[in-house]
Residue, then its C-alpha position, 0 to 999 in steps of 0.5 A: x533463520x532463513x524460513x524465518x526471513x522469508x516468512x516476514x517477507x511473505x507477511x509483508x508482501x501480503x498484508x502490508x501490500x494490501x494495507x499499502x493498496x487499501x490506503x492508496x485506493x481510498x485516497x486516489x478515489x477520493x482525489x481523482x477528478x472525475x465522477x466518483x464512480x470512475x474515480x471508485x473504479x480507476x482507483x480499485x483498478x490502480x491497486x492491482x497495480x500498487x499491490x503487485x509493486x509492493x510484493x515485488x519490493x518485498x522480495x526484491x529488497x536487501x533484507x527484510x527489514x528494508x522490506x518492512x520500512x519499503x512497505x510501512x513507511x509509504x503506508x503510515x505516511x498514507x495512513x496519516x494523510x488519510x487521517x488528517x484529511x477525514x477529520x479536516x471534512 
């Protein structure tokens, strides 16, 4: 049961991470207000930031079910806003 934990920790902290960066970048790149390069680029250095977070959430989190919604719901909601915002243009 315990490796079972720590692998979903893992899982999230790798690919929810990731999403949770992903969804982040591509919204702040949109939204800065600066030249689309720069904004690109700030963004992209952004998520290193963003990314290392979510993993040290991951694990820092009480359980892994903490974890996964610490990790999912920012993301979803993101993911959503992303969404809506894309089919608004």
């Amino acid at each position: 049961m315990y490796r079972l934990a720590v692998l979903s920790r893992a899982v999230a902290a790798i690919a929810g991470g990731y999403v949770l960066a992903a969804l982040c970048t591509a919204l702040s790149a949109q939204w800065l207000p600066m030249a689309r390069a720069d904004a690109v680029m700030t963004a992209t250095m952004l998520s290193f930031l963003i990314y290392t977070c979510a993993v040290i959430w991951v694990f820092a989190a009480r359980d892994a079910w903490r974890a996964w919604a610490g990790v999912g719901l920012p993301a979803l909601v993101l993911a959503l806003v992303y969404w809506f915002g894309r089919s608004a243009s």
